[in-house]
C-alpha positions in Angstrom: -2.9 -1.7 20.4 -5.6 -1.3 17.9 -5.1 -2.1 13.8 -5.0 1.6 13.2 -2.3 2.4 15.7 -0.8 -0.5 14.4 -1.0 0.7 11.1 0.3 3.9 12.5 3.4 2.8 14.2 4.4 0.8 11.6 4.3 3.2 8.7 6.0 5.9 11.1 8.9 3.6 11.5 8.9 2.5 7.5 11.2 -0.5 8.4 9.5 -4.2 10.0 12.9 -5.5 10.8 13.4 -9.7 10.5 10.1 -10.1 10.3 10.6 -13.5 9.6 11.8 -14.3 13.0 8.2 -14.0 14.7 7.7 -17.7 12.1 10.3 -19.4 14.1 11.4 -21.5 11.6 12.8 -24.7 12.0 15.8 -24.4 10.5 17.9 -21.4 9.2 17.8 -20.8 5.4 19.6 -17.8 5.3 18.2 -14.1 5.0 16.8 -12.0 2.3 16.6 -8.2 2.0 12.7 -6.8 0.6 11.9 -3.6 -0.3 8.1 -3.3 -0.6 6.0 -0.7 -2.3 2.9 -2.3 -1.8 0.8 -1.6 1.9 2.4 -2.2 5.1 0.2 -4.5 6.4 0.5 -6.7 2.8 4.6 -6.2 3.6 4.2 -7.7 6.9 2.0 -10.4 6.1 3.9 -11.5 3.1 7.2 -11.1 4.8 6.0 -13.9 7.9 4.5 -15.7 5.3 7.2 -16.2 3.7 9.3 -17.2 6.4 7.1 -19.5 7.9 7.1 -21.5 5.0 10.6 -21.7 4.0 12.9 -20.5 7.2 14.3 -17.8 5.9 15.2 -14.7 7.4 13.5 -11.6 6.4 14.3 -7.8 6.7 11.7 -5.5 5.1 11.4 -2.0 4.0 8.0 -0.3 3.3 8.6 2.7 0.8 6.6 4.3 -2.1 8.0 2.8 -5.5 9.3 6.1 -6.8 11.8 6.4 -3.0 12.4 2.8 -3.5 13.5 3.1 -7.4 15.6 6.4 -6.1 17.7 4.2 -3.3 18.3 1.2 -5.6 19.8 3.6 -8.1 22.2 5.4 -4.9 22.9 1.8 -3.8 23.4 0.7 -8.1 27.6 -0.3 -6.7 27.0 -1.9 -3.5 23.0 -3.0 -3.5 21.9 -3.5 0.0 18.0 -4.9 -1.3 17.9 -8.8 -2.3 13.9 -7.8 -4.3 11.8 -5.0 -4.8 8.3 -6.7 -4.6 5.0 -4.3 -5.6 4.5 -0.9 -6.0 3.7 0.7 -9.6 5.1 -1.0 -12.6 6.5 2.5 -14.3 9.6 2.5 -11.8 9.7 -1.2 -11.9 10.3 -1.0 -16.4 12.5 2.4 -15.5 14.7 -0.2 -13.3 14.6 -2.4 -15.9 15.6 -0.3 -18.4 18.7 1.1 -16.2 20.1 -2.4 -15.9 19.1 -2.1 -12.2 17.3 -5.4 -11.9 18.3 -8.9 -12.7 16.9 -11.3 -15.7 14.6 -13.9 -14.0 12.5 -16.2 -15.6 9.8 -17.8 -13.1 8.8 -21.3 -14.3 5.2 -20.0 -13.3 5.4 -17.7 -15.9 3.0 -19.8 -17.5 0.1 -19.4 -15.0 0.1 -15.9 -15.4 -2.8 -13.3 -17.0 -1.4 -12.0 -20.4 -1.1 -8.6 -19.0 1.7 -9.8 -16.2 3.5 -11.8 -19.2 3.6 -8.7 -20.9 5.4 -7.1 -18.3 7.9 -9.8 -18.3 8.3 -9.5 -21.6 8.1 -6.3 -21.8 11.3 -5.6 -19.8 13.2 -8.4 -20.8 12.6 -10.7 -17.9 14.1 -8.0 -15.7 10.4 -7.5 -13.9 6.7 -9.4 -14.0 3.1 -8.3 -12.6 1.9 -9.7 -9.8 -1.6 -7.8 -9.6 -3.4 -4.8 -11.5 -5.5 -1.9 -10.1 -7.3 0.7 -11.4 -7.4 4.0 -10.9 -10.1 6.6 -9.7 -11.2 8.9 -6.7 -11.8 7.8 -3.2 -13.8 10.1 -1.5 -15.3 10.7 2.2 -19.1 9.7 2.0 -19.9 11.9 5.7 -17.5 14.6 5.0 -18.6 15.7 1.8 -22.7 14.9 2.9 -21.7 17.3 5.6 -20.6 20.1 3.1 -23.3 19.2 0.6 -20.5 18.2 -2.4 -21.8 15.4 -4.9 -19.0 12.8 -5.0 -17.1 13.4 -8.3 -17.7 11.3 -11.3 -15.7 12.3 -13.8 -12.1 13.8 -14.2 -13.5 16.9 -15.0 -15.8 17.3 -11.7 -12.7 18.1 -10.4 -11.6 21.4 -11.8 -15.2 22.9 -9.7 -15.3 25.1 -7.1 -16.9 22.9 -4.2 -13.7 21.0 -4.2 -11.6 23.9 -3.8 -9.1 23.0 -1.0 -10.5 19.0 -1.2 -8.5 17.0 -3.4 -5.2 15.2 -2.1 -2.8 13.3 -5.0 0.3 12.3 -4.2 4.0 13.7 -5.8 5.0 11.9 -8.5 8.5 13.0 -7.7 8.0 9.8 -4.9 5.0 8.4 -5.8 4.1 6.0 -8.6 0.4 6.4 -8.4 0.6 10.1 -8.8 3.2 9.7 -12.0 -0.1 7.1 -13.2 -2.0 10.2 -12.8 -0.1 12.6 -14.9 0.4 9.7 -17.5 -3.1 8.8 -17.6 -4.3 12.3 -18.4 -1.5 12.9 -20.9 -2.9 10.1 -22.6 -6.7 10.6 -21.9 -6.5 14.3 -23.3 -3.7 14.8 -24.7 0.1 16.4 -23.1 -0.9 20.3 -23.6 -4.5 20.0 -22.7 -3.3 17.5 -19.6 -1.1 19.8 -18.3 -3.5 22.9 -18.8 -6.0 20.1 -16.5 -3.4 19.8 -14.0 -2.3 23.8 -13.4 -6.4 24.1 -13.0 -6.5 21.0 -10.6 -3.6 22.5 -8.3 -5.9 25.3 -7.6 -8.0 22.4 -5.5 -5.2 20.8 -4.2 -4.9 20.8 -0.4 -1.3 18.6 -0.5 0.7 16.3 -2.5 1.8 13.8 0.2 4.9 11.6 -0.7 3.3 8.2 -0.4 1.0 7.2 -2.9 -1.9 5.6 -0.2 -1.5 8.7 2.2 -4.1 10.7 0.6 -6.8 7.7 0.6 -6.1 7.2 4.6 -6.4 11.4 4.8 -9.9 11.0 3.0 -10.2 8.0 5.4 -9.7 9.9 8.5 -12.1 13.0 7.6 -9.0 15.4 6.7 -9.6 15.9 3.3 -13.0 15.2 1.4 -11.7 13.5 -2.0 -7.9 11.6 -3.2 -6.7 10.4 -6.3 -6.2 6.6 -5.6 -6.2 3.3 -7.3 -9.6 2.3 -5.8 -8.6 -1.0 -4.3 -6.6 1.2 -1.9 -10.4 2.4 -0.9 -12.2 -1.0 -0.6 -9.1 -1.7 2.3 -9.6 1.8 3.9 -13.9 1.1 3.9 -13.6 -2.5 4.9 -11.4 -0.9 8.3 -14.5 0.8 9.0 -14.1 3.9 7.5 -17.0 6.2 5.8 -15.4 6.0 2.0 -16.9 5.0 -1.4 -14.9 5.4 -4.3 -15.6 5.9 -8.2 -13.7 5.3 -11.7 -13.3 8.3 -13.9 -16.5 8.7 -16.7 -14.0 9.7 -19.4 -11.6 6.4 -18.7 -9.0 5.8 -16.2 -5.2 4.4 -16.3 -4.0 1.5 -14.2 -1.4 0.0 -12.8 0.4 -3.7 -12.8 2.5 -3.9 -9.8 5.5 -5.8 -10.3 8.2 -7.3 -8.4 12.2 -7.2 -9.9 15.5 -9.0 -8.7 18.0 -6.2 -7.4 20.9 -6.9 -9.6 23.8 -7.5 -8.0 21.7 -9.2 -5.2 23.6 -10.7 -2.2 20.9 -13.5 -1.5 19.7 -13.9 -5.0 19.0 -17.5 -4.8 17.0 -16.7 -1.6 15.5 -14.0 -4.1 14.9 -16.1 -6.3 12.8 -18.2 -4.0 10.8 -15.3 -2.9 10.3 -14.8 -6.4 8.4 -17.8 -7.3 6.6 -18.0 -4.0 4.7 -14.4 -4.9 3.7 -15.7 -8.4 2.0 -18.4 -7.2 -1.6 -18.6 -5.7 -0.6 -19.6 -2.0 2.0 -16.5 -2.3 -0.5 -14.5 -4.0 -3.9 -15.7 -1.4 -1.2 -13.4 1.5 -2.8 -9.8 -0.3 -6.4 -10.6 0.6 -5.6 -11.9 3.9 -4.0 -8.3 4.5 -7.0 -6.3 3.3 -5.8 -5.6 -0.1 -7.7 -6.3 -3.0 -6.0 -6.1 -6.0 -6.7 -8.0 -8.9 -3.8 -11.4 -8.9 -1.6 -12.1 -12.0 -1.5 -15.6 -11.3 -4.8 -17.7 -13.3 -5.3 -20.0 -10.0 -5.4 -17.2 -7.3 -8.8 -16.7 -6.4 -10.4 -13.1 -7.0 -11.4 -11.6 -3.6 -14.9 -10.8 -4.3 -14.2 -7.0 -2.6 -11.8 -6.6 -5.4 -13.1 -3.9 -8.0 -14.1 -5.4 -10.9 -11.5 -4.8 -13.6 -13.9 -5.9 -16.6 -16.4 -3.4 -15.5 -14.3 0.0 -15.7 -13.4 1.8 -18.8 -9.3 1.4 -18.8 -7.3 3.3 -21.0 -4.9 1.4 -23.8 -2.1 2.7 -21.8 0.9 2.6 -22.9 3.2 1.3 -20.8 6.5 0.6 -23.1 6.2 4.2 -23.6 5.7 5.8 -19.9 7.9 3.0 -18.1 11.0 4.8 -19.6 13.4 6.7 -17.4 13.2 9.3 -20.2 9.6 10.0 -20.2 9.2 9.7 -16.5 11.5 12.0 -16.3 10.3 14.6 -18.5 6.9 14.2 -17.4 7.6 14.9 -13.8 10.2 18.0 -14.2 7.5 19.4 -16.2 5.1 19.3 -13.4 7.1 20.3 -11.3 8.3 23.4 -13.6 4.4 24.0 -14.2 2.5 22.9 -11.8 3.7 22.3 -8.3 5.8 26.1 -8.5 2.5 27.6 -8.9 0.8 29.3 -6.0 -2.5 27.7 -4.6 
């Protein structure tokens, strides 16, 4: 079987069950429950990692953050999950703020960037960042030679005609990157001129896929000529051999810190706990390179992949994320698109 098929199989099923038990450890440790937001492949590899070095048992579930945030709040009175380990830190804070996630205080807080801290902080211990990515457009290089389109630049490139029917983003009713979206341009122009951006954008729109990586891997395949992604999604999809470049927004771009949260109410919290500190540190952390991901690591020690787009180098936004991690303003943010945008015809 080839990586893409793979790749394939695996996201179809969206469950790698005991994954650990391919480690053959040498001694039981007990079992621990995962759901990941972050790429199936860095799911996998973490997961065997995990259980190689330590024994124990793990079941993992792939879902985009927004799903996962949705089941952990269905399952609030009976939690099935043990952690909820990447995906966008929005949902992660929104958790938080719910009292859906457990107080943890890693004794490697210490090693990490500021910007994770702050995260800790942030939600009272209830969630830290484990890597931050940037924002931007990923785009097919043949495709849009082929059709003669200049790959877009800047936000506004793509309100124009010659991408009519060549833009995928994903819904933010699932997806965290896509809720990044609406939040960055809120905050990049303004709520009435973002949302009077994103009626106008819809027009170009070709689908708003649920997963938050499945318009970079349509871009990837040649089924759609641009995606709004966090660009070290594209690096993974051009270093698997695919024609894609990517770019960062001329006007400024959001980000995201990807976090990881304690279920509360976990089963195997102390195995959770374990997990925990494993993924905070640089061996743990080393797992999303090895996987073809190339975000940028919150811990110090963990060594930068050199693919990795260079955070210092793009023009980030101050974004605000004690203000759009609330449930409240996730909320309103998204029925209004919904209300405004995704209703309207294309």
């Amino acid at each position: 079987m080839t990586t893409i098929s793979l790749r394939r199989a695996l996201l179809g099923a969206g469950f790698v069950l005991a994954a650990g038990l391919a480690a053959k450890p040498a001694a039981a440790q007990g079992s621990l429950n995962i759901y990941c937001s972050a790429l199936v492949e860095w799911c996998q590899a973490a997961a065997n990692a995990f259980s190689r070095d330590t024994g124990i048992r793990v079941n993992m579930a792939q879902k985009g953050s927004g799903e996962v945030l949705a089941q952990i709040r269905a399952e609030a009175q009976n939690p099935r999950g043990d952690i909820w380990y990447g995906g966008t830190g929005d949902p992660h804070l929104q958790a938080a703020e719910d009292n859906l996630s457990a107080e943890y205080r890693s004794p490697l807080l210490d090693q990490l960037h500021d910007w994770a801290q702050k995260q800790a902080r942030d939600s009272q211990y209830r969630t830290v960042g484990i890597y931050a990515g940037a924002l931007g457009f990923g785009f097919n290089t043949e495709l849009l030679a082929r059709r003669g389109i200049q790959p877009p630049a800047c936000w506004r490139d793509l309100l124009t005609a010659p991408y009519r029917n060549e833009i995928q983003m994903a819904n933010p009713q699932s997806s965290g990157t896509a809720y990044v979206m609406i939040a960055t341009m809120v905050q990049v122009m303004g709520e009435e001129p973002a949302f009077d951006y994103l009626r106008q954008l819809h027009r170009n729109i070709n689908a708003y896929p649920r997963s938050g990586t499945a318009p970079i891997k349509a871009v990837a395949r040649g089924e759609t000529g641009v995606s709004i992604s966090f660009v070290h999604d594209v690096v993974t999809e051009r270093l698997g051999g695919f024609p894609v470049g990517y770019a960062v927004p001329c006007e400024g771009t959001g980000y995201e810190i990807g976090s990881m949260s304690i279920i509360r109410g976990a089963r195997n919290e102390r195995n959770a706990r374990r997990f925990y500190d494993w993924a905070l540190s640089p061996e743990g952390q080393r797992v999303a390179a090895e996987a073809k991901s190339f975000q940028t690591p919150s811990n110090r020690n963990t060594p930068v992949p050199p693919e990795a787009p260079q955070m210092s180098q793009i023009r980030l936004i101050d974004y605000d994320f004690a203000k759009y991690g609330t449930s409240a303003e996730r909320r309103r943010l998204i029925e209004r698109w919904d209300r405004e945008v995704n209703s309207l015809p294309r």
